[in-house]
ROVEXBA-61324 format. One record per atom (N, C-alpha, C, CB): atom name; residue number from 1; x, y, z. Coordinates in nm, 2 decimals. Glycine has a CB too. Layout:
// ROVEXBA-61324
REC   atom     n     east    north       up
REC     CA   NUM        X        Y        Z
...
This chain:
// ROVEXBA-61324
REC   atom     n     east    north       up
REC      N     1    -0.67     1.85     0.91
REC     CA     1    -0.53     1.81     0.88
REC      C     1    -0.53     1.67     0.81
REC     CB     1    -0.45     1.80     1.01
REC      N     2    -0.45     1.68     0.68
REC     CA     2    -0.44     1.54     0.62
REC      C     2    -0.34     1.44     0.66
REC     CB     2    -0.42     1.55     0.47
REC      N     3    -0.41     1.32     0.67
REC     CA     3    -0.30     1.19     0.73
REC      C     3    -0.34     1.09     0.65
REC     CB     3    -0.30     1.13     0.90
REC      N     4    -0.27     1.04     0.63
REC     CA     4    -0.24     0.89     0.60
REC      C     4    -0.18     0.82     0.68
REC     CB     4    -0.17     0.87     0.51
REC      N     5    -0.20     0.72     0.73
REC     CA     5    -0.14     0.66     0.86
REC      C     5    -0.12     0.49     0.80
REC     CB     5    -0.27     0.68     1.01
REC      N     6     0.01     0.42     0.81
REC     CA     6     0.01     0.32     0.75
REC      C     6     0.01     0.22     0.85
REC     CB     6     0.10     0.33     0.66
REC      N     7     0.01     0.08     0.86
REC     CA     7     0.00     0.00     0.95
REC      C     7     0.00    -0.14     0.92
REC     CB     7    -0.08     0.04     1.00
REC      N     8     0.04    -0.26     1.01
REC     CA     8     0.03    -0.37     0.97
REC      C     8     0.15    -0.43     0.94
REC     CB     8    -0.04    -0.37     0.87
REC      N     9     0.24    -0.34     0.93
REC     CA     9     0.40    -0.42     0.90
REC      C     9     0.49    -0.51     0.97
REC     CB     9     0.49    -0.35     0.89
REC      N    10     0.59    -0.56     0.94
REC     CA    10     0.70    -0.63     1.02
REC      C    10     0.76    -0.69     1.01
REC     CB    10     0.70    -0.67     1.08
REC      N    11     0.79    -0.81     1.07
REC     CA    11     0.90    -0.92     1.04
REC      C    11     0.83    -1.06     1.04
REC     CB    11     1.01    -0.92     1.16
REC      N    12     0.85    -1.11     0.90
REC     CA    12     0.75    -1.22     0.85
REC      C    12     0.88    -1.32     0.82
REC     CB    12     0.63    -1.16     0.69
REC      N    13     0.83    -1.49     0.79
REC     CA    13     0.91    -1.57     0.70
REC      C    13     0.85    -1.53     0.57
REC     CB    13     0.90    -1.73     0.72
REC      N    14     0.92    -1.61     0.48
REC     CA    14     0.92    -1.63     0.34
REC      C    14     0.83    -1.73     0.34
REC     CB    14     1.05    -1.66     0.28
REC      N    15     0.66    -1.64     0.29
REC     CA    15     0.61    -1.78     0.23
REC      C    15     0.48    -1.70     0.30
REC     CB    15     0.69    -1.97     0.30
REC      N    16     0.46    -1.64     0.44
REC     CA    16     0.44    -1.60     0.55
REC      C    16     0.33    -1.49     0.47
REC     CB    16     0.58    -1.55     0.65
REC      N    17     0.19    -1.44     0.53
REC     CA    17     0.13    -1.31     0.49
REC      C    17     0.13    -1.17     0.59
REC     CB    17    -0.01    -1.34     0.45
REC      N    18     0.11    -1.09     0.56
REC     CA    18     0.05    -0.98     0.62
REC      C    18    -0.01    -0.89     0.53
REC     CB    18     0.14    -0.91     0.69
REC      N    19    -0.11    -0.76     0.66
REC     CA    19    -0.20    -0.70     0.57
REC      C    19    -0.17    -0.59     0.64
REC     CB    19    -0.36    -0.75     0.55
REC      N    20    -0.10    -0.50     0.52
REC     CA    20    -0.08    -0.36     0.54
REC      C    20    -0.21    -0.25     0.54
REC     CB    20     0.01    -0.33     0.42
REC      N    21    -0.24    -0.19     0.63
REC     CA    21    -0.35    -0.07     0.64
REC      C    21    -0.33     0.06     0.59
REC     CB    21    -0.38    -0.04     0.76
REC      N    22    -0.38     0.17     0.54
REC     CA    22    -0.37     0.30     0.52
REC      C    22    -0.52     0.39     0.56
REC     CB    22    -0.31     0.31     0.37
REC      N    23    -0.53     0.45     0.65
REC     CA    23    -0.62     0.53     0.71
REC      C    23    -0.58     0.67     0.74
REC     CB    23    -0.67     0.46     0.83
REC      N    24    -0.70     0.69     0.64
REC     CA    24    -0.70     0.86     0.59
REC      C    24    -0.82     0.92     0.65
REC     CB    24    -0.71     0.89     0.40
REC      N    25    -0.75     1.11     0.69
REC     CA    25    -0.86     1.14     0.79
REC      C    25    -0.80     1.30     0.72
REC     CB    25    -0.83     1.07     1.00
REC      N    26    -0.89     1.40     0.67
REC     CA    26    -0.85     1.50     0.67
REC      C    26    -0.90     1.51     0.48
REC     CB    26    -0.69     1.51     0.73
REC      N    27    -0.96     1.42     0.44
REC     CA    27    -0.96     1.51     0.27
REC      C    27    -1.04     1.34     0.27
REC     CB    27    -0.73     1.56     0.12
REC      N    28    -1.17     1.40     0.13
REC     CA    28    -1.26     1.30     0.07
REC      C    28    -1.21     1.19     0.02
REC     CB    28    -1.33     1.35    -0.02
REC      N    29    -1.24     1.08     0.12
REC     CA    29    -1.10     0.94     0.06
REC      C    29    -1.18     0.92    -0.06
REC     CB    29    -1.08     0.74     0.16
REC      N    30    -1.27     0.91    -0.08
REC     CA    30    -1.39     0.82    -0.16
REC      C    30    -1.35     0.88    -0.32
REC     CB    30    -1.60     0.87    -0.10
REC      N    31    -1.30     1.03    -0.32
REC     CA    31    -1.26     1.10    -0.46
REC      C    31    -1.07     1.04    -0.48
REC     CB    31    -1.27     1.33    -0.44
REC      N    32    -1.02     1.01    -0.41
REC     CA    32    -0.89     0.98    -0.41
REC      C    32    -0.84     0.83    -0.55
REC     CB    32    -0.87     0.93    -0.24
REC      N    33    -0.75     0.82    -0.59
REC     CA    33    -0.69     0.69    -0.62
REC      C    33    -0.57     0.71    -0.52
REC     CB    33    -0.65     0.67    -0.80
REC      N    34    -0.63     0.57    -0.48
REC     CA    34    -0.50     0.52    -0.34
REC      C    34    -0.38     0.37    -0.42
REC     CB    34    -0.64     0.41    -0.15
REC      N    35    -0.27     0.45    -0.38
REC     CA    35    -0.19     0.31    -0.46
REC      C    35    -0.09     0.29    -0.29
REC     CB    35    -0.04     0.36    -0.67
REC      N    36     0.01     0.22    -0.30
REC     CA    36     0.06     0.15    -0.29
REC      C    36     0.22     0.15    -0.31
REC     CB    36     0.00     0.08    -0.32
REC      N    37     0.35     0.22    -0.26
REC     CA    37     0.43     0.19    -0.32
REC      C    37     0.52     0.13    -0.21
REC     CB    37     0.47     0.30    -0.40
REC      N    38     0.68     0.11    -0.25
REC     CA    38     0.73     0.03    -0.18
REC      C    38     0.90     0.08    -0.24
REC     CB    38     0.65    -0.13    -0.21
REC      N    39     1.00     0.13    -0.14
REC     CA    39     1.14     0.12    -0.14
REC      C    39     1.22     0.07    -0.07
REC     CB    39     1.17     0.21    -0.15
REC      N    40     1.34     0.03    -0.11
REC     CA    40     1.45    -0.03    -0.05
REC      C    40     1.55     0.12    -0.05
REC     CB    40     1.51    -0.18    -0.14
REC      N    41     1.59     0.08     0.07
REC     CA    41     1.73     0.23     0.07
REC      C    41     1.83     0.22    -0.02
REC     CB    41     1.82     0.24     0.21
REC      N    42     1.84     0.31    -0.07
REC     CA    42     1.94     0.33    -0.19
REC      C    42     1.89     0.32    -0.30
REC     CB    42     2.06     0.25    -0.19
REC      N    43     1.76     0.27    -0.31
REC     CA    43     1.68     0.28    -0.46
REC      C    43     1.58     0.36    -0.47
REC     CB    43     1.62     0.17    -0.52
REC      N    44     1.49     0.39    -0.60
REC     CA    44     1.37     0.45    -0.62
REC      C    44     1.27     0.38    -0.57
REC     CB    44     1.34     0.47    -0.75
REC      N    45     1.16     0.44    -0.53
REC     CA    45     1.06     0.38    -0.49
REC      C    45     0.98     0.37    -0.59
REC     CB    45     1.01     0.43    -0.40
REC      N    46     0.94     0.21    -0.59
REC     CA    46     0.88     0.16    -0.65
REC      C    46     0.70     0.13    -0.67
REC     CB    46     0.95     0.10    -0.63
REC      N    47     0.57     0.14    -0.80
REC     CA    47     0.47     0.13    -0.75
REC      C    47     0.44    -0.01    -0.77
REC     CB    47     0.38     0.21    -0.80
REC      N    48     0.37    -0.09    -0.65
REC     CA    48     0.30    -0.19    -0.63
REC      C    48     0.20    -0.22    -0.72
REC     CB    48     0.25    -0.18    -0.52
REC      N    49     0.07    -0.12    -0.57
REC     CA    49    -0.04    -0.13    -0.66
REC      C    49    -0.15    -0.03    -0.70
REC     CB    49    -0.11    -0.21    -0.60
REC      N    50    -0.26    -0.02    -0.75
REC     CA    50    -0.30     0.14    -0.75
REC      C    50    -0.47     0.04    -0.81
REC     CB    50    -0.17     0.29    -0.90
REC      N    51    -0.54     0.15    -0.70
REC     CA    51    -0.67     0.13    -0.70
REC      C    51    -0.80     0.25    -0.69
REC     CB    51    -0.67     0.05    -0.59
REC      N    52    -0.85     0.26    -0.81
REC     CA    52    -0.93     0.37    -0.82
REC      C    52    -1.05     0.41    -0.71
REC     CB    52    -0.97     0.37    -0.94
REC      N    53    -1.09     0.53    -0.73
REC     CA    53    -1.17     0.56    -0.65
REC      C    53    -1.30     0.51    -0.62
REC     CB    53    -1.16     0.64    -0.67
REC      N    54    -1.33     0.39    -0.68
REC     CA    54    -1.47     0.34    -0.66
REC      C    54    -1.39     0.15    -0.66
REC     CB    54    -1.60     0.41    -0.83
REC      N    55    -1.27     0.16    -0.68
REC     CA    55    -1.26     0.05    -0.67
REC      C    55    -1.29    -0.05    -0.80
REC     CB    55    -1.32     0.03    -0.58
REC      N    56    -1.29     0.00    -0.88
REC     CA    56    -1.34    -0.07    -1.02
REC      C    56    -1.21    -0.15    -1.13
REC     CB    56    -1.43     0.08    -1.11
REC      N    57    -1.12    -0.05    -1.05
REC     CA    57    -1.01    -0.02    -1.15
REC      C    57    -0.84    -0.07    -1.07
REC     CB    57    -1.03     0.18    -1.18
REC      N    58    -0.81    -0.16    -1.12
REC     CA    58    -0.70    -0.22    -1.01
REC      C    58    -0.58    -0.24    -1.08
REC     CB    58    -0.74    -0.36    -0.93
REC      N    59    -0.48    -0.17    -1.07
REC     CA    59    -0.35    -0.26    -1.14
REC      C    59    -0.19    -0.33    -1.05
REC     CB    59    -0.28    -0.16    -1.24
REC      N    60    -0.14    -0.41    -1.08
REC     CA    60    -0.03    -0.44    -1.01
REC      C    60     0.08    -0.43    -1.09
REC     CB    60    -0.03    -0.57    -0.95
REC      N    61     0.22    -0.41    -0.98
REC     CA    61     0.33    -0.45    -1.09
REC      C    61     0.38    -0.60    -1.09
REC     CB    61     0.46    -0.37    -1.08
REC      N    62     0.42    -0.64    -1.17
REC     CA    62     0.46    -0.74    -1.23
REC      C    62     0.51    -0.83    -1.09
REC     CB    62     0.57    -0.69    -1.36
REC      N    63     0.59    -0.79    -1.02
REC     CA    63     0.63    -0.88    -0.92
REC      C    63     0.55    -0.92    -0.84
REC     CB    63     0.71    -0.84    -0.86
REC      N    64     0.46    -0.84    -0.84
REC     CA    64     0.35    -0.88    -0.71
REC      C    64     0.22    -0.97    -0.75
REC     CB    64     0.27    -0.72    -0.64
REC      N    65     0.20    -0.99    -0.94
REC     CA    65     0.08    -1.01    -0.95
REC      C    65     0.08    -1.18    -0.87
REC     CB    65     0.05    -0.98    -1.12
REC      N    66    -0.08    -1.18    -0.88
REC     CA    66    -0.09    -1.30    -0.78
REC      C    66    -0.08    -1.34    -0.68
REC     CB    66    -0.05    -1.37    -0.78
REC      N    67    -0.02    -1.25    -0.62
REC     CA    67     0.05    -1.21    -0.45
REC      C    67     0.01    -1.10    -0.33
REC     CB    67     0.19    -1.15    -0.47
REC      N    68    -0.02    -1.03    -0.38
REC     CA    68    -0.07    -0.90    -0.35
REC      C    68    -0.19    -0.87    -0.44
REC     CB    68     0.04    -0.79    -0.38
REC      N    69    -0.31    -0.82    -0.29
REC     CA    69    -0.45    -0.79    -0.35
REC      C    69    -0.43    -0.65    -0.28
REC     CB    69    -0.60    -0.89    -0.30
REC      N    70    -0.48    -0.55    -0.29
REC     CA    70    -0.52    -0.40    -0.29
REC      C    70    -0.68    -0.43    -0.28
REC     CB    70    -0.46    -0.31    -0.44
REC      N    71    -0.73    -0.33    -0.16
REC     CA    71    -0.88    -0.32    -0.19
REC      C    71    -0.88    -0.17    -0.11
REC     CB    71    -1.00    -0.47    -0.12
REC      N    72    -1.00    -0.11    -0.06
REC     CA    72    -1.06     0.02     0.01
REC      C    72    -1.13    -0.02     0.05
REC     CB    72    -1.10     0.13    -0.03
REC      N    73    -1.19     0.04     0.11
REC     CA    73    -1.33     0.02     0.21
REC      C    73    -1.39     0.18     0.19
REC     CB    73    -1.28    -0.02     0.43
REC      N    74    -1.41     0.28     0.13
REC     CA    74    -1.46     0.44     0.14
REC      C    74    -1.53     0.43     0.26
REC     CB    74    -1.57     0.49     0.00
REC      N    75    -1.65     0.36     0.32
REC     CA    75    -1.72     0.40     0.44
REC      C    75    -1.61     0.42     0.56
REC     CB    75    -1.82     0.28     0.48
REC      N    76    -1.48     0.27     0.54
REC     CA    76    -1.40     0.33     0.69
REC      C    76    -1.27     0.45     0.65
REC     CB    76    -1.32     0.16     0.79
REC      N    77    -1.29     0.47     0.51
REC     CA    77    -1.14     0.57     0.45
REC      C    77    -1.06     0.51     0.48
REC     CB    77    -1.10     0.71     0.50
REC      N    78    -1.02     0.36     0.44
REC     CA    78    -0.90     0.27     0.47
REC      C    78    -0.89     0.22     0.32
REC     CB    78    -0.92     0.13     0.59
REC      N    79    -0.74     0.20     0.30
REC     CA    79    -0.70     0.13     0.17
REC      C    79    -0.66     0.01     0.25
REC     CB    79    -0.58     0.21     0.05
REC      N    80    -0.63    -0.13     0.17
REC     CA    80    -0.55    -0.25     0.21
REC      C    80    -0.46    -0.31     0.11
REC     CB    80    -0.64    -0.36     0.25
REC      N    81    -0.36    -0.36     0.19
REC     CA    81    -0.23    -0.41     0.08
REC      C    81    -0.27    -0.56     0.15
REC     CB    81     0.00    -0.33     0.11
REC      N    82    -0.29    -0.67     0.13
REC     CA    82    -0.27    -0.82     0.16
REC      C    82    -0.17    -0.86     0.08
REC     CB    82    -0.40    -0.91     0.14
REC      N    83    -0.08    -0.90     0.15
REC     CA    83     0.08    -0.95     0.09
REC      C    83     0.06    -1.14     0.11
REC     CB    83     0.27    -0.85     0.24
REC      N    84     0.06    -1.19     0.00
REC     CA    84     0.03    -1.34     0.03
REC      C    84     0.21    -1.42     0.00
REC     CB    84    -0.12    -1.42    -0.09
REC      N    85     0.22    -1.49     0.07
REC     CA    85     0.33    -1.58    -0.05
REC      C    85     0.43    -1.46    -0.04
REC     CB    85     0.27    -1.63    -0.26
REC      N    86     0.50    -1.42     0.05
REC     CA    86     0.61    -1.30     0.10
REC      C    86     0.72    -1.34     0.06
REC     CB    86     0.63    -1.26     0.24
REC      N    87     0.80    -1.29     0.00
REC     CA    87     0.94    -1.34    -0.06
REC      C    87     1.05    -1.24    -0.03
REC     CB    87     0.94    -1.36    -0.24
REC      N    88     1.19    -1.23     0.05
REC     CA    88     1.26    -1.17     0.11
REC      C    88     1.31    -1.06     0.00
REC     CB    88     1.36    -1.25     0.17
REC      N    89     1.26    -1.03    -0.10
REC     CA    89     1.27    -0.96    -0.20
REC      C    89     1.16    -0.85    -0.20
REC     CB    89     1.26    -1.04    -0.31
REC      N    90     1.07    -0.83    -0.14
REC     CA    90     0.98    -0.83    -0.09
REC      C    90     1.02    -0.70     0.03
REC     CB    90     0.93    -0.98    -0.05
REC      N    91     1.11    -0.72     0.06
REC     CA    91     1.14    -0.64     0.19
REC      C    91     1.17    -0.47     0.17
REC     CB    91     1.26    -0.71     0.26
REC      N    92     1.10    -0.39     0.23
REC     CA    92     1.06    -0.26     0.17
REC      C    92     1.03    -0.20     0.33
REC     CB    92     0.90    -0.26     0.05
REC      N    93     1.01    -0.03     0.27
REC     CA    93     0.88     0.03     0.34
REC      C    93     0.83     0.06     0.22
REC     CB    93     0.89     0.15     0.45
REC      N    94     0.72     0.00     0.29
REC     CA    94     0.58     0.06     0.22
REC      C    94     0.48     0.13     0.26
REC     CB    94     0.51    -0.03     0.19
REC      N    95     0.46     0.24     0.14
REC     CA    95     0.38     0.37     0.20
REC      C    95     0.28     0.37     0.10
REC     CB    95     0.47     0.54     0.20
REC      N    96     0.14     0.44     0.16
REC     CA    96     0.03     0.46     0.08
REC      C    96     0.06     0.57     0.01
REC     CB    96    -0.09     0.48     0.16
REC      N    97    -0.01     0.64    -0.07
REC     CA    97    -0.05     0.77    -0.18
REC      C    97    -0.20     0.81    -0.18
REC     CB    97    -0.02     0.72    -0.34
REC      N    98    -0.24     0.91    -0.17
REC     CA    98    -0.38     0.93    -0.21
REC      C    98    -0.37     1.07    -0.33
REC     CB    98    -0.49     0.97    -0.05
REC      N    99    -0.43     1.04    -0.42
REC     CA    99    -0.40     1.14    -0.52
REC      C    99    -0.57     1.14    -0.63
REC     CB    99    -0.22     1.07    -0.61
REC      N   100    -0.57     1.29    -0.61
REC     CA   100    -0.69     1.33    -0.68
REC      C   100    -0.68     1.44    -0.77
REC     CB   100    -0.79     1.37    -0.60
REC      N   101    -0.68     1.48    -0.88
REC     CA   101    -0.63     1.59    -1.00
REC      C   101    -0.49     1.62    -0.90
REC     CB   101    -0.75     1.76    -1.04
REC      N   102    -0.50     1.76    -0.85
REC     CA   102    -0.34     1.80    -0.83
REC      C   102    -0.32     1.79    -0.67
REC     CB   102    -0.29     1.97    -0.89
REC      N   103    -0.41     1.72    -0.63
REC     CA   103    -0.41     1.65    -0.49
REC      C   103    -0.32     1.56    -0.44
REC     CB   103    -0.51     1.60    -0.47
REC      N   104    -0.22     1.53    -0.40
REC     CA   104    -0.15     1.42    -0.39
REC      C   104    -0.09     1.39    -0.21
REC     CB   104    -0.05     1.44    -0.50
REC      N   105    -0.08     1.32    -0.16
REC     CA   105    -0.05     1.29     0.02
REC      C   105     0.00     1.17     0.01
REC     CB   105    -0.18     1.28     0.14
REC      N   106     0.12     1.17     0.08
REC     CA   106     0.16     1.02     0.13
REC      C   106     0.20     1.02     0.25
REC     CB   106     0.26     0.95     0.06
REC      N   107     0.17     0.89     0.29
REC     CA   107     0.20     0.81     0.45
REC      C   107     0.30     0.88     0.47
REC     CB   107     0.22     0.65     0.47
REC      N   108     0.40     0.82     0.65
REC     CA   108     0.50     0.77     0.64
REC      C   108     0.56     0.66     0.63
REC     CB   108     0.52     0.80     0.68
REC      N   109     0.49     0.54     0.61
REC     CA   109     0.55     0.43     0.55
REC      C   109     0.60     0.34     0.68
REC     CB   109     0.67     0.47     0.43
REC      N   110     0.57     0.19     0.60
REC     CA   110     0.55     0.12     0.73
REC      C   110     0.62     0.00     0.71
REC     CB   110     0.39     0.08     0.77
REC      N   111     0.75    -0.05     0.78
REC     CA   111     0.86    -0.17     0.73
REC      C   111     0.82    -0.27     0.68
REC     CB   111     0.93    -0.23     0.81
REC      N   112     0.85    -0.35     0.61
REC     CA   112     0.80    -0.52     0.59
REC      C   112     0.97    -0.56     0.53
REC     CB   112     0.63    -0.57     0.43
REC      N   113     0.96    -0.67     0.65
REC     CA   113     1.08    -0.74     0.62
REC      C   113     1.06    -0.86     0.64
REC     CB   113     1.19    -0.71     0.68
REC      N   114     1.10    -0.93     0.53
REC     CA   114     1.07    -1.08     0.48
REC      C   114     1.20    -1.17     0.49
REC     CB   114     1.00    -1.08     0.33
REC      N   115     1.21    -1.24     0.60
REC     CA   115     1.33    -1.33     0.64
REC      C   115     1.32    -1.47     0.67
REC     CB   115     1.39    -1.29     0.74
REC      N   116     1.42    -1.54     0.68
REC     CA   116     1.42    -1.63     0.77
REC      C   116     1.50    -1.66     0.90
REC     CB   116     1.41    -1.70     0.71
């Protein structure tokens, strides 16, 4: 059975970090590109970050650059979001993706709310 399981979220200050988890159990993480996306209710969901399958290959969007690192681990089948410098703008759920040709799985997504 495929899962994604997200983790790590919650209720931070502005300024404040956390490190979002995604652990996959059911399909070859190591062939996957794992990203990163992030929605507010009532809008589209938005992509973060997106990191290829060996890790070689890394992009961010524009809001996050400098802020947000993305890495994997393939031995433990975990992806990581590190959210540095959290800004209440910032405040989402954020869900993983694992996607390989026409393979595609996502989390169910894990809060981050950035307040004071």
């Amino acid at each position: 059975q495929v899962q994604l399981v997200e983790s790590g979220g919650g209720l931070v200050q502005p300024g404040e970090s956390l490190r979002l988890s995604c652990a996959a159990s059911g399909f070859t993480f190591r062939r996957y590109v794992m990203s990163w996306y992030r929605q507010v209710p009532g809008k589209e969901r938005d992509l973060v970050a997106v990191i290829s399958a060996t890790g070689g290959n890394i992009n961010y969007a524009d809001s996050v650059k400098g802020r947000f690192t993305i890495s994997r681990d393939n031995a433990k089948n975990t992806a990581y979001l590190q959210m540095n410098s959290l800004k209440p703008e910032d405040t989402a759920i954020y869900s993983c993706n694992a996607r390989w040709t026409s393979n595609e799985y996502w989390g169910q997504g894990t809060q981050v709310t950035v307040s004071s």
